[in-house]
Backbone as numpy.savetxt, mean C-alpha at the origin, in Angstrom:
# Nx Ny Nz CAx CAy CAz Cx Cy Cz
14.38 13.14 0.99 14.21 12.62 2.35 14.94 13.54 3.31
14.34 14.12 4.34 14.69 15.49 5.46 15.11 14.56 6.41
16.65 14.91 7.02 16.97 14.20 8.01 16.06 14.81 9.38
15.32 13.78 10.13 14.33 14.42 11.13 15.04 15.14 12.22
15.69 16.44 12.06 15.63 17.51 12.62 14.40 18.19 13.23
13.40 17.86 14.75 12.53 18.75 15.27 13.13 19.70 15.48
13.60 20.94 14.67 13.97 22.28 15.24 13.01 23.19 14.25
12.78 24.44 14.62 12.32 25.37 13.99 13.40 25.89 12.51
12.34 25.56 11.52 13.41 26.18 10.16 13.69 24.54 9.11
13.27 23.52 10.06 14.12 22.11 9.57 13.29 21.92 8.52
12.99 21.28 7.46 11.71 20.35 7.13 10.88 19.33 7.36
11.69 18.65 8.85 10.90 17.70 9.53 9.81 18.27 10.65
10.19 19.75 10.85 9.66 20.24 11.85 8.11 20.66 11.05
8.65 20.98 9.71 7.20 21.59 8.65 6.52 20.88 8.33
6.77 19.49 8.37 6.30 18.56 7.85 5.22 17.68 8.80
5.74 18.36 10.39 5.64 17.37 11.21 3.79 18.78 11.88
4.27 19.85 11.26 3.14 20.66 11.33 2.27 20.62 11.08
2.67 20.17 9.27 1.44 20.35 8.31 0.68 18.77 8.38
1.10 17.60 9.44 0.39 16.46 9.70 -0.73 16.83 10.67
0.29 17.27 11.74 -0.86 18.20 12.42 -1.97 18.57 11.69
-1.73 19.51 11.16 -2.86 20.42 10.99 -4.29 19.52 9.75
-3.00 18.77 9.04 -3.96 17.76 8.50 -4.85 16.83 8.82
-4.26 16.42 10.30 -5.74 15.52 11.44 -6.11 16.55 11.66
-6.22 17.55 12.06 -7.06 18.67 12.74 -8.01 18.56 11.56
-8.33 18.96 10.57 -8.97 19.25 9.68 -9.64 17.98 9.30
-8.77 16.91 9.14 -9.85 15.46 9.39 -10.58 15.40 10.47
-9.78 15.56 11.86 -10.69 15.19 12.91 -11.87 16.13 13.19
-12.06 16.96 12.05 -13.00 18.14 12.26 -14.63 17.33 11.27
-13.83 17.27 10.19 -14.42 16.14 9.21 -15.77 14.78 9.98
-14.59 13.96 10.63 -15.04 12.83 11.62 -16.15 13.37 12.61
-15.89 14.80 12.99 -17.01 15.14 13.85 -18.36 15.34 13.31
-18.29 15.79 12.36 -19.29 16.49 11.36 -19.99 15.43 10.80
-19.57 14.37 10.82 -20.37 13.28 10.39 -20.54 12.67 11.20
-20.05 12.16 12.45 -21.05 11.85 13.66 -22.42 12.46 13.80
-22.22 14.09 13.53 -23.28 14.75 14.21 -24.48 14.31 13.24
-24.06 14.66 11.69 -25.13 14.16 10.58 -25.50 12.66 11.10
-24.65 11.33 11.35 -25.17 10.18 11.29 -26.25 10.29 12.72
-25.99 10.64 14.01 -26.62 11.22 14.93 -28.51 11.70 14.85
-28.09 12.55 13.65 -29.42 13.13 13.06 -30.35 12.16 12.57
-29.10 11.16 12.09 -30.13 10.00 11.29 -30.16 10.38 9.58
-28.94 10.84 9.56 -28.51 11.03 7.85 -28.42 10.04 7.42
-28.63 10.27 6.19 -28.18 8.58 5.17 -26.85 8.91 5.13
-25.75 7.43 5.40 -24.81 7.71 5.14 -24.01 7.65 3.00
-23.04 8.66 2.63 -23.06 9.06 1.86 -21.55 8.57 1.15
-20.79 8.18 2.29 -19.22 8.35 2.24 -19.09 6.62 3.12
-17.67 6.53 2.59 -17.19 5.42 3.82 -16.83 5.97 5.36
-16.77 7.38 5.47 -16.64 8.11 6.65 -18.07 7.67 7.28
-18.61 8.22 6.40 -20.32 8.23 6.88 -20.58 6.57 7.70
-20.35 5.26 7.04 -20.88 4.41 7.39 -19.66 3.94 8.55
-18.67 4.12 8.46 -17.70 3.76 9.83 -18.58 4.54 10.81
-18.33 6.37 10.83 -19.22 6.98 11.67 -20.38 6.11 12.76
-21.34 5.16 11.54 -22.09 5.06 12.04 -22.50 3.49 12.80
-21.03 3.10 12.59 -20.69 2.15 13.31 -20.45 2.34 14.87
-19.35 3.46 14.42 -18.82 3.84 15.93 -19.80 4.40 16.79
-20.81 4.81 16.40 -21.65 5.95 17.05 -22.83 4.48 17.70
-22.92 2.93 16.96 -23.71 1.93 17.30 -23.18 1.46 18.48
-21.28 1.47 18.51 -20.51 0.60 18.95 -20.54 1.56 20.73
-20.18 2.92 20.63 -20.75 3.92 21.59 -21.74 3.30 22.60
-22.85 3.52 21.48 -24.61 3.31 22.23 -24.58 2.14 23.21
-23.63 1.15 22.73 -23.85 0.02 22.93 -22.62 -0.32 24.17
-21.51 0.45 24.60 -20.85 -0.06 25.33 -21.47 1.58 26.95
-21.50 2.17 26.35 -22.40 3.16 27.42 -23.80 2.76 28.19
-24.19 1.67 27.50 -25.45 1.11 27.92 -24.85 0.29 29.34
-23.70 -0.39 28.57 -23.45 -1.29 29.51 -22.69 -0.76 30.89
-22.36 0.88 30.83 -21.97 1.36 32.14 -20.20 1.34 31.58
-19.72 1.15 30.86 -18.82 1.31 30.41 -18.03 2.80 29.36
-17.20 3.08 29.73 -16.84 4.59 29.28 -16.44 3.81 27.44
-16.64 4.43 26.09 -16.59 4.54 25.11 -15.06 4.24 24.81
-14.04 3.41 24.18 -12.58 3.00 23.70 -12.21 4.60 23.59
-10.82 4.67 23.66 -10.28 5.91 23.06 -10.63 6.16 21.81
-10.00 4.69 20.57 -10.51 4.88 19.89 -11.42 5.60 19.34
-12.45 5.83 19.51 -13.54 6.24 18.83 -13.93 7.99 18.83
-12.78 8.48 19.49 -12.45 9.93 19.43 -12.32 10.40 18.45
-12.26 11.83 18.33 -12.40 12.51 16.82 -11.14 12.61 16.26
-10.10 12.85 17.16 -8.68 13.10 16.77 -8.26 11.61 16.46
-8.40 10.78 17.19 -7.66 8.81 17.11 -8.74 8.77 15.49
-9.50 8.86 15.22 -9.88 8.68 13.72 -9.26 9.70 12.72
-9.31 10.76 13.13 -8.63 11.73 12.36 -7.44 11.07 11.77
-6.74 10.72 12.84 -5.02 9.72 12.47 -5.12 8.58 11.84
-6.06 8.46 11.66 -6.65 6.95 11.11 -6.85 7.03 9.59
-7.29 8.53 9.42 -8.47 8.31 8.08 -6.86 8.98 7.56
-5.57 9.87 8.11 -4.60 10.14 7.28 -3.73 9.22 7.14
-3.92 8.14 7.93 -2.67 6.91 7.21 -3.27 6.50 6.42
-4.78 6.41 6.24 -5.55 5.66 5.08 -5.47 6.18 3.37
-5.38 7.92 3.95 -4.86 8.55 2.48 -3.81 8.41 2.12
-2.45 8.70 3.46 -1.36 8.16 2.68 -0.92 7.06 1.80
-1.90 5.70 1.85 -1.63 4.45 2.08 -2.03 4.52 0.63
-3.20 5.14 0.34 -4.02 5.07 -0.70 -3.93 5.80 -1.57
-2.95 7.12 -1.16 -2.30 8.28 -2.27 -1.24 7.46 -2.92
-0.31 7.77 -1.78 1.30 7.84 -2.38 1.55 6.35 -2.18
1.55 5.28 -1.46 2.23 3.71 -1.80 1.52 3.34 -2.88
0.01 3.15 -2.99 -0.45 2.69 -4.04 0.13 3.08 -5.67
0.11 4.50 -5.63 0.90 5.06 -6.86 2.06 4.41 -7.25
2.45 4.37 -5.89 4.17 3.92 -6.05 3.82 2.24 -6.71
3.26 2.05 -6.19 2.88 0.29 -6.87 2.31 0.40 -8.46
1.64 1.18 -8.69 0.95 0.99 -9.66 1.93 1.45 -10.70
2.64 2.50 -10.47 3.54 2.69 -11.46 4.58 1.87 -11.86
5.62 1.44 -11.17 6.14 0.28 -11.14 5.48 -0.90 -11.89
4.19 -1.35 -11.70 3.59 -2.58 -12.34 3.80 -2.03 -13.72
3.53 -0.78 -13.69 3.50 -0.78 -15.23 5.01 -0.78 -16.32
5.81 -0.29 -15.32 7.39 -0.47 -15.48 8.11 -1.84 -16.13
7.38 -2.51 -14.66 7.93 -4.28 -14.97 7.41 -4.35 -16.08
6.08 -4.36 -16.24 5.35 -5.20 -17.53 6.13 -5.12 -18.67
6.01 -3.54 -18.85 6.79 -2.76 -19.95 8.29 -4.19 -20.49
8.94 -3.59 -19.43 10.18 -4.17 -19.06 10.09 -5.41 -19.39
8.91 -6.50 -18.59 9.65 -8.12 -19.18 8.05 -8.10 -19.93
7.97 -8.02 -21.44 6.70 -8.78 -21.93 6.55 -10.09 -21.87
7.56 -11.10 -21.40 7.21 -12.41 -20.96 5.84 -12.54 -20.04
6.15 -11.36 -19.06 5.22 -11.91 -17.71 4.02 -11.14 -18.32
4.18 -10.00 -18.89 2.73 -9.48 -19.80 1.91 -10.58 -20.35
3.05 -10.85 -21.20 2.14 -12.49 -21.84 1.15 -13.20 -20.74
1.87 -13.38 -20.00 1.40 -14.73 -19.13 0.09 -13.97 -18.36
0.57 -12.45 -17.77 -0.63 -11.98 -17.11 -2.03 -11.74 -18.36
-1.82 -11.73 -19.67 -2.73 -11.22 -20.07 -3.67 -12.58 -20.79
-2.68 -14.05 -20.97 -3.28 -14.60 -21.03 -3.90 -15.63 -20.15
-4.21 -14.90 -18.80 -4.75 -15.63 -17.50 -5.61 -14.75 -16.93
-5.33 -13.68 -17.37 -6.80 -12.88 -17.27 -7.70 -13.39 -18.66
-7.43 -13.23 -19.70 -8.63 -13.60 -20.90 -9.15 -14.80 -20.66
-8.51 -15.81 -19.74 -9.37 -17.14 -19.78 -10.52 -16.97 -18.68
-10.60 -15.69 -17.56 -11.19 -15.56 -16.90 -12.32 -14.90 -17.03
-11.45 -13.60 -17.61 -12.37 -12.13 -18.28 -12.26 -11.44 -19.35
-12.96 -11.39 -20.26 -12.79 -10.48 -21.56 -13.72 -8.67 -21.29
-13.10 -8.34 -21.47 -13.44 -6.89 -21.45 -14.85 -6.33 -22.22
-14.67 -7.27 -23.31 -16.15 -7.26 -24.22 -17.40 -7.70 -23.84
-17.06 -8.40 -22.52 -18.14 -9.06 -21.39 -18.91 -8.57 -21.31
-18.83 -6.74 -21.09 -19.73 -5.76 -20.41 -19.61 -6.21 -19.10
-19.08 -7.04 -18.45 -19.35 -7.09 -16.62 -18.25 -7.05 -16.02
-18.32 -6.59 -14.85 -17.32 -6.62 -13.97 -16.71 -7.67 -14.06
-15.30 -7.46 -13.31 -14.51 -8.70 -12.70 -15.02 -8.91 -11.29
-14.89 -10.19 -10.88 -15.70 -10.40 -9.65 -14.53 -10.68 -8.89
-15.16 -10.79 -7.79 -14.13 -10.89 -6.81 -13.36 -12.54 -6.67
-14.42 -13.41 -7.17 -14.05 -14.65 -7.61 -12.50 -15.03 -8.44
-13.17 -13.82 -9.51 -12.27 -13.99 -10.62 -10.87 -13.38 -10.40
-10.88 -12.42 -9.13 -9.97 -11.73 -9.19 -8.82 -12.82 -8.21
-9.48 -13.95 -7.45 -8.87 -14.70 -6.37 -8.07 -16.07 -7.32
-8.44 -16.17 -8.46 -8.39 -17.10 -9.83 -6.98 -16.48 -10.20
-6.60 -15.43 -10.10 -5.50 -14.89 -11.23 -4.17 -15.21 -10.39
-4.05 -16.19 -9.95 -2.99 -16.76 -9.18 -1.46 -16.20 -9.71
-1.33 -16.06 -11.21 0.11 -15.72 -11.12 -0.40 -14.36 -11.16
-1.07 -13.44 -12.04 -1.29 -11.95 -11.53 -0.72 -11.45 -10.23
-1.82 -12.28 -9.12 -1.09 -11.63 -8.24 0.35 -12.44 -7.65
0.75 -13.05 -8.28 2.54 -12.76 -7.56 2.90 -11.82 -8.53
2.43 -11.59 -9.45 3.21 -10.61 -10.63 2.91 -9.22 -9.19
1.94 -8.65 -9.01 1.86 -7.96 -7.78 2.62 -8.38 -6.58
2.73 -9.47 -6.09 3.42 -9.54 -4.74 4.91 -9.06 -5.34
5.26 -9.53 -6.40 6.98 -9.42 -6.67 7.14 -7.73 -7.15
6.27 -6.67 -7.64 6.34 -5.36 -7.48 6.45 -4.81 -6.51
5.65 -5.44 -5.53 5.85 -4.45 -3.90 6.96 -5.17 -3.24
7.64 -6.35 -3.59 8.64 -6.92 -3.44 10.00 -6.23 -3.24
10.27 -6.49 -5.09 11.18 -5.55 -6.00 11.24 -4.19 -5.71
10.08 -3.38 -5.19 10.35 -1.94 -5.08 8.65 -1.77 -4.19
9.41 -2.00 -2.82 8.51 -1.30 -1.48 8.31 -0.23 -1.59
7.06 0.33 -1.48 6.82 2.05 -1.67 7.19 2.94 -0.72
7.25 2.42 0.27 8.03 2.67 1.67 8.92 2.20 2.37
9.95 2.89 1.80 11.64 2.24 2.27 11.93 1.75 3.45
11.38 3.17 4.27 11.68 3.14 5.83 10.55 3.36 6.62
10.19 2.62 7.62 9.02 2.86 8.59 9.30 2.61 9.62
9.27 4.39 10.40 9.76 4.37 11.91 8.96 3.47 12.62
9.73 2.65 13.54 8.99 1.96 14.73 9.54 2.62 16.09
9.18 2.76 17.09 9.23 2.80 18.47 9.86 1.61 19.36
11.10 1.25 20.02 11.20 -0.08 20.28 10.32 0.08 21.86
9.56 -0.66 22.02 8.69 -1.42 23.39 9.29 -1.50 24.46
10.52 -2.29 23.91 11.48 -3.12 24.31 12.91 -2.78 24.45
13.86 -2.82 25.10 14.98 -2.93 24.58 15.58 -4.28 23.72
16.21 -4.45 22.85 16.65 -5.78 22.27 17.72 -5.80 21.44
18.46 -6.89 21.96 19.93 -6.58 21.18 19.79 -6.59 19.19
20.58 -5.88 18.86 20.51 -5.57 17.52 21.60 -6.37 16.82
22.75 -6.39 17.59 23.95 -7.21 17.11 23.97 -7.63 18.54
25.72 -7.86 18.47 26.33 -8.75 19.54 26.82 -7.66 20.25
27.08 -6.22 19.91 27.94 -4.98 20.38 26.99 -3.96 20.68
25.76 -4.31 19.91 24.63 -2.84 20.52 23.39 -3.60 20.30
22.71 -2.63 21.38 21.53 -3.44 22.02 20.71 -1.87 21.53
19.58 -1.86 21.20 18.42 -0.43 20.74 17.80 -0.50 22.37
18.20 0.62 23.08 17.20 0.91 24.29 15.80 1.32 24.02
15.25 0.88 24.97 13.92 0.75 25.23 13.13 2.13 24.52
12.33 2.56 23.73 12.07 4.20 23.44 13.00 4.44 22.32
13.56 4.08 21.45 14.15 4.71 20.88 13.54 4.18 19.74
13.69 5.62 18.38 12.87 5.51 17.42 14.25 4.82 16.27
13.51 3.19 15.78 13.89 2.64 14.71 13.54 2.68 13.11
14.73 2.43 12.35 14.26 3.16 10.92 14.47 1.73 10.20
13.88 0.67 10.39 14.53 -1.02 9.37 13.95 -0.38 7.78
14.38 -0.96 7.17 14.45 -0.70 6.21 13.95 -1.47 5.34
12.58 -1.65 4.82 11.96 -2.51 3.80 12.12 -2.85 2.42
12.96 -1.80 1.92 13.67 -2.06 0.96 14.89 -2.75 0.90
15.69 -2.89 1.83 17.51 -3.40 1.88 16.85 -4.65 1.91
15.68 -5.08 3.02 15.39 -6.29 3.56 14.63 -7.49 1.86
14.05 -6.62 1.10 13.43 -7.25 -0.08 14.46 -8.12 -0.94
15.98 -7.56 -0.34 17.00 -7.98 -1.48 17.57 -9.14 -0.65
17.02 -9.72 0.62 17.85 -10.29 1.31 17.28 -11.59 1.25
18.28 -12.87 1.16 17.23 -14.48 1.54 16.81 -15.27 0.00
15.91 -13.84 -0.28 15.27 -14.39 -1.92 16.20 -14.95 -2.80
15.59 -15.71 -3.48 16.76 -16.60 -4.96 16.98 -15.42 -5.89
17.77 -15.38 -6.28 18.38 -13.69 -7.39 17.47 -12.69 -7.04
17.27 -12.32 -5.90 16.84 -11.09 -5.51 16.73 -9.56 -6.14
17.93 -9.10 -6.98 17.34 -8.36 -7.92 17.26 -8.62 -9.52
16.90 -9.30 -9.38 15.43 -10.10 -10.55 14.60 -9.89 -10.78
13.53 -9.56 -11.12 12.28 -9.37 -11.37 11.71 -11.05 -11.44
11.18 -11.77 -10.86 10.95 -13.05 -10.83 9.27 -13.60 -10.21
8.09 -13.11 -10.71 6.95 -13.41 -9.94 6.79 -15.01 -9.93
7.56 -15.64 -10.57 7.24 -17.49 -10.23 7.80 -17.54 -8.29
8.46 -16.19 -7.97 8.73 -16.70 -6.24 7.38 -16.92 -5.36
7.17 -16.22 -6.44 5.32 -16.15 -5.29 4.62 -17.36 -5.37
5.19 -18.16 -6.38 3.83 -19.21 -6.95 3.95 -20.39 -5.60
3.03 -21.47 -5.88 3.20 -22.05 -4.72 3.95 -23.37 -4.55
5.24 -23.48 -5.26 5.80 -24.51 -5.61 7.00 -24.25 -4.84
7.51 -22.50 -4.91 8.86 -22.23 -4.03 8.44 -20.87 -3.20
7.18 -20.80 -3.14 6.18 -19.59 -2.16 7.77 -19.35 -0.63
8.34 -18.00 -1.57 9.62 -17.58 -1.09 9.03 -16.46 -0.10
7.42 -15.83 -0.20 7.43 -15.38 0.60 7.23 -15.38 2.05
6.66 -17.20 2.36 6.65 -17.50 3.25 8.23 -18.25 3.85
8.80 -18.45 2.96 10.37 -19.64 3.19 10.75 -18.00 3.71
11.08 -16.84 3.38 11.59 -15.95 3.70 10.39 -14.34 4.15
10.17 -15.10 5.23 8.60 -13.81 4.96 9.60 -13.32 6.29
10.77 -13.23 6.96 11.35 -12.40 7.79 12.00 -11.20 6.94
12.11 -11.16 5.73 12.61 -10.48 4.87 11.64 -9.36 4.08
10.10 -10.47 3.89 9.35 -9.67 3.05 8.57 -8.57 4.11
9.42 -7.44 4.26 8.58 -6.06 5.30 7.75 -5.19 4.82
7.66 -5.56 2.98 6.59 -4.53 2.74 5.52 -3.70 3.36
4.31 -4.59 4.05 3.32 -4.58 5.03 3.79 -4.77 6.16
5.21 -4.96 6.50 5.60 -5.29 8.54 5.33 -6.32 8.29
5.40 -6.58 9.42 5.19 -7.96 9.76 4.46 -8.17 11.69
4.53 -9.54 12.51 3.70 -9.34 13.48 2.36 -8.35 14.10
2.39 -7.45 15.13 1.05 -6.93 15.22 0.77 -6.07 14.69
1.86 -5.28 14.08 1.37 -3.87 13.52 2.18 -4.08 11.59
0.97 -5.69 11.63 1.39 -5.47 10.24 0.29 -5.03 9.45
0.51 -4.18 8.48 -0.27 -3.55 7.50 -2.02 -3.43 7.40
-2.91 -2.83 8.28 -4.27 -3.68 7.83 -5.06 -3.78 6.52
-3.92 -3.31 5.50 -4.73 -2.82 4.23 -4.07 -4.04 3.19
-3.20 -4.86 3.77 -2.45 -5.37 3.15 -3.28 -6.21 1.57
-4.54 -7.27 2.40 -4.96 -7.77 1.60 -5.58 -6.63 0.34
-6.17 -5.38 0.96 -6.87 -4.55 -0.18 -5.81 -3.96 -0.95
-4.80 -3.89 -0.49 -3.64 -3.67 -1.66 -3.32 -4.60 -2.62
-2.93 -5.67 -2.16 -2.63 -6.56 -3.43 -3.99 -6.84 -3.92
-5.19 -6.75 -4.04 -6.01 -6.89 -4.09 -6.61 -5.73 -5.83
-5.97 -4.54 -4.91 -6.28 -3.96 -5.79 -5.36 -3.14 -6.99
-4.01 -4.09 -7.04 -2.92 -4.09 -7.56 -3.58 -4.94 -8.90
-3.93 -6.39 -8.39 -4.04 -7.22 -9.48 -5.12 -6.67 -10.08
-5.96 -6.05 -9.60 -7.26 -5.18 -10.53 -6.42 -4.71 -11.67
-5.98 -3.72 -11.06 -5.64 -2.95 -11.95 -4.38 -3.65 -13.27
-3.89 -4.31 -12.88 -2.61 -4.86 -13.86 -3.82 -5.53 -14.50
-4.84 -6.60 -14.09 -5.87 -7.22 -15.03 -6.35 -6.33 -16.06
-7.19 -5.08 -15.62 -7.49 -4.31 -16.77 -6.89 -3.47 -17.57
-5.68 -2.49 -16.87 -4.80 -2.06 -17.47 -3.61 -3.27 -19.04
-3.40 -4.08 -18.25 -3.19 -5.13 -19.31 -4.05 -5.78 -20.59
-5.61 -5.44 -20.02 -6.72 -6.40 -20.91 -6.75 -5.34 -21.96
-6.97 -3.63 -21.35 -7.45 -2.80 -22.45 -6.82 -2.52 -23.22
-5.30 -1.93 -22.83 -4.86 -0.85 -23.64 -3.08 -2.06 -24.30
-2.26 -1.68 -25.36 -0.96 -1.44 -25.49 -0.63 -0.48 -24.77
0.24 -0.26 -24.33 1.60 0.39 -24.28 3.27 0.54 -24.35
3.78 1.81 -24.11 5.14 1.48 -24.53 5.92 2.42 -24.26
6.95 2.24 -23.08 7.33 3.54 -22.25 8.43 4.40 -22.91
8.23 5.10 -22.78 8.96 6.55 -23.47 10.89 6.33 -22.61
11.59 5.30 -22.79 12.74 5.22 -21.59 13.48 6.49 -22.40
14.18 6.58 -21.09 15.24 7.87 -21.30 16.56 7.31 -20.39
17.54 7.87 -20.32 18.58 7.68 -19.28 18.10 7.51 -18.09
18.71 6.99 -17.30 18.13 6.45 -15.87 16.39 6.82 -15.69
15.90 6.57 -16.58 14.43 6.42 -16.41 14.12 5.32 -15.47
15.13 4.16 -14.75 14.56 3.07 -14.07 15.20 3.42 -12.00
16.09 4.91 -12.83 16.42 5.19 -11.29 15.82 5.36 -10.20
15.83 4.98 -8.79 14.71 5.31 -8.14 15.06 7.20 -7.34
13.35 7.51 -7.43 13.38 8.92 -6.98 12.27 8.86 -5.52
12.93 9.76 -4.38 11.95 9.04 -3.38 11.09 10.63 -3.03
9.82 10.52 -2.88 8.86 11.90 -2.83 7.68 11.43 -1.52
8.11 11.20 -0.54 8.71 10.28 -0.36 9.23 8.56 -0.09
7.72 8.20 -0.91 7.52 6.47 -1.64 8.11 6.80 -2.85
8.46 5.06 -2.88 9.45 5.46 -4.43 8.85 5.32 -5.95
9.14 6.34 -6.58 8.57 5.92 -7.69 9.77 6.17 -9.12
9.60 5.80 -10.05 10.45 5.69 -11.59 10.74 7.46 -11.82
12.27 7.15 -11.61 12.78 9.00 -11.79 11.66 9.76 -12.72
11.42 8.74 -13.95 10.66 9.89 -15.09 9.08 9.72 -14.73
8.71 8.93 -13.86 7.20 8.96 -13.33 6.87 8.22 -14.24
7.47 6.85 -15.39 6.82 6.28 -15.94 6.13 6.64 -16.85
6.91 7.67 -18.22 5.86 8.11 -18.82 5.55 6.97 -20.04
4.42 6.88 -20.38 3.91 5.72 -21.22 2.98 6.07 -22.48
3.49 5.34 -23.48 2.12 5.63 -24.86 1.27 4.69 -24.73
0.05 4.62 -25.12 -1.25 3.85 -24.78 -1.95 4.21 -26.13
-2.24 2.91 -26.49 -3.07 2.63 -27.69 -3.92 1.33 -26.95
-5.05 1.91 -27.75 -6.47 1.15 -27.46 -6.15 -0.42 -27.95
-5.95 -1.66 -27.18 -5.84 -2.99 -27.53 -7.21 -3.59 -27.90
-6.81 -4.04 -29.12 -8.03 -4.48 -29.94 -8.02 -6.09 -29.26
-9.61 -6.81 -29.11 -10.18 -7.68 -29.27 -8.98 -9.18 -29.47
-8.53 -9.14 -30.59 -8.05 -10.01 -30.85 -6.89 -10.31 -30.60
-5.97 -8.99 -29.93 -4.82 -8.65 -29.47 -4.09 -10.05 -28.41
């Protein structure tokens, strides 16, 4: 983690380049598929069919004598489609690895996740899991809510204050100034044995994340909370469902193999390395 130094030579300054240059190259992307959807291309991509939303949403507010949202600019999507990779690179990883950590770690809750997926879905099905089935796996996903819990993939997320507002009783954050809260300190705070590994908090008998949802910052919280939130846990419990249904495994621990390493979402110092054997049928 680069203390944000904007000076020439810093790594916040290189970092803060190569974002740049990374919307540039998206927002180059975003154009290029306007012009194809324009043409009347089939769309091919999820770029493609947003594209060709925005390009409806356009038609349709220009008709009315009205100038087009900022939004819908090449650069404001550009910034759009790179929080979407970040979101979808590096936190997700950071989640997914971890799930596989805990499991490892307590085979109690393995148990329980694997026998609440088999009453739903067997793998020998040949069919998908539906989206039904996936809304069914009630403790699954707190076994997911209590991973992004236990270990937020994103520690710190600068905010901008709006506002000025007192912070304590002795300092007040002026108006403009960039805040760093901390989503991780906050996960350990409020909850019943907080560093626990405990997915019964989620269930809905002591649902701790609402008794204490000033605490749970994983996704933020108020207007600029998370919009991916639901497709994350969403697609957390996917994966712990099948990853759990198919295979054994059994992690290779080493010395502080459970330390956290930040790149810069957090993930298991040794990256979680794991043996995997094919889980038989009857398993």
């Amino acid at each position: 983690m680069a203390i944000p130094f904007d000076l020439p030579g810093f790594a916040f300054r290189r970092a803060r380049l190569a974002v740049s240059r990374l919307i540039s190259t998206l927002s180059g992307c975003v154009a290029r598929s306007k012009e194809r959807m324009r043409g009347g291309g089939e769309p091919c991509c999820l770029v493609d069919f947003w594209m060709q939303d925005t390009l409806r949403e356009i038609a349709e507010v220009e008709a009315a004598g009205v100038p087009p949202p900022p939004e819908t600019g090449d650069a404001e999507i550009g910034g759009h489609l790179f929080d979407f990779l970040f979101a979808a690179q590096d936190a997700s990883t950071s989640s997914l690895l971890w799930a596989v950590a805990m499991l490892d770690a307590h085979p109690e809750v393995l148990a329980r996740v694997r026998a609440e997926v088999a009453a739903l879905w067997m793998p020998e099905s040949g069919r998908a899991i539906t989206a039904e089935q996936v809304r069914e796996m009630r403790y699954t996903e707190a076994v997911a809510r209590e991973v992004v819990r236990y270990r937020p993939p994103a520690t710190m997320v600068p905010h901008i204050a709006g506002e000025s507002f007192p912070l304590t009783e002795w300092y007040t954050v002026p108006k403009g100034a960039i805040v760093f809260p901390s989503a991780y300190e906050s996960s350990f705070q409020g909850f019943t044995e907080p560093d626990r590994f405990d997915p019964d908090r989620f269930s809905e008998e002591r649902a701790e994340d609402r008794v204490h949802k000033r605490h749970f910052l994983a996704f933020g919280a108020g207007a600029h909370q998370c919009v991916g939130q639901r497709y994350a846990i969403s697609h957390l419990v996917l994966f712990i469902a099948v990853f759990a249904s198919l295979v054994d495994f059994k992690r290779h621990r080493t010395d502080g193999c459970d330390e956290i390493a930040y790149v810069p979402t957090i993930v298991p110092k040794d990256d979680c390395t794991v043996y995997l054997s094919r889980r038989l049928a009857s398993s």
